[in-house]
C-alpha positions as CSV (number, residue, x, y, z in Angstrom):
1,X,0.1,4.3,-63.1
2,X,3.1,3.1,-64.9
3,X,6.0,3.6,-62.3
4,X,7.3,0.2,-61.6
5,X,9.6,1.8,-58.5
6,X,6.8,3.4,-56.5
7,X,3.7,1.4,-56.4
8,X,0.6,3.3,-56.4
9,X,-0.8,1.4,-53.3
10,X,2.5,2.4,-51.4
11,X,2.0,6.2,-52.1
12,X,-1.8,5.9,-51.1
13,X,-0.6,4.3,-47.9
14,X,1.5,7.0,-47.1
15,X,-0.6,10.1,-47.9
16,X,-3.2,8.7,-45.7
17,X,-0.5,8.7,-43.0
18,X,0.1,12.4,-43.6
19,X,-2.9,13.5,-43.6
20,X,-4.0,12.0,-40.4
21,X,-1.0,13.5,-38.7
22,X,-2.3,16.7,-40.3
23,X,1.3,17.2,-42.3
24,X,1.2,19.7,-45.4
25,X,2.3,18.2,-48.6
26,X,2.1,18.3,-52.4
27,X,2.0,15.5,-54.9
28,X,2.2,15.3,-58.5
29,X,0.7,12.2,-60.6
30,X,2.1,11.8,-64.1
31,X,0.4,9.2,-65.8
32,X,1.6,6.3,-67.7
33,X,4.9,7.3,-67.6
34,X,7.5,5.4,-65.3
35,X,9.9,6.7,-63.0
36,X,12.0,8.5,-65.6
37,X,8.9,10.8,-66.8
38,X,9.2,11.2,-70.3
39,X,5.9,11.8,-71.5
40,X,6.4,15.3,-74.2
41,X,5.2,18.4,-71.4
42,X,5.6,16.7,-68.4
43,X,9.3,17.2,-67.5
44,X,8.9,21.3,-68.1
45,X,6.0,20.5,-65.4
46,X,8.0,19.0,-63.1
47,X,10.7,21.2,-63.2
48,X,8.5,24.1,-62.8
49,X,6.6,22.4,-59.8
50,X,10.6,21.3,-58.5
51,X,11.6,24.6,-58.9
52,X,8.8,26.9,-57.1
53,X,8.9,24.2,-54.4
54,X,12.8,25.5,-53.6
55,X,11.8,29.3,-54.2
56,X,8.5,28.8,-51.7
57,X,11.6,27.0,-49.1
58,X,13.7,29.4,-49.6
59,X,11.7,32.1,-48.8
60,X,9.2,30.5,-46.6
61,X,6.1,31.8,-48.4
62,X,4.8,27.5,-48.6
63,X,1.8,26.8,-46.2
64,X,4.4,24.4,-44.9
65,X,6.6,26.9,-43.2
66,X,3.1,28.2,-41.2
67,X,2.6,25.0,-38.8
68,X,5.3,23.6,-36.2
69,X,5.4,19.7,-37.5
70,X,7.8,18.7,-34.9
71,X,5.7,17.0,-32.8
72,X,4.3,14.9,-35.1
């Protein structure tokens, strides 16, 4: 990984700690690329993952909008 903002070992840290809490979430790797991502193909990715994230939200068709987190 090439981000020099997020550290890989950070982000593994923290999924752990939502998946033991049993939290619903998605995340996207883009290799050797920093935090601008500028790698040819992977910003239409992103914007199409950014994008269906907000549709899914808005509509509350994600597996997210099925479980009460609150508690958590």
């Amino acid at each position: 990984m090439a981000d020099d903002n997020v550290n890989f070992e950070h982000s593994a840290v923290f999924v752990k700690e939502l998946i033991r809490k049993g939290v619903q979430f998605d995340m996207m790797l883009y290799p050797d690329d920093n935090h601008f991502i500028a790698q040819p193909g992977f910003r239409p990715h992103l914007w199409e993952k950014v994008i269906t994230f907000i549709v899914d939200s808005v509509n509350r068709t994600s597996v997210r909008h099925r479980h009460n987190f609150d508690d958590l």
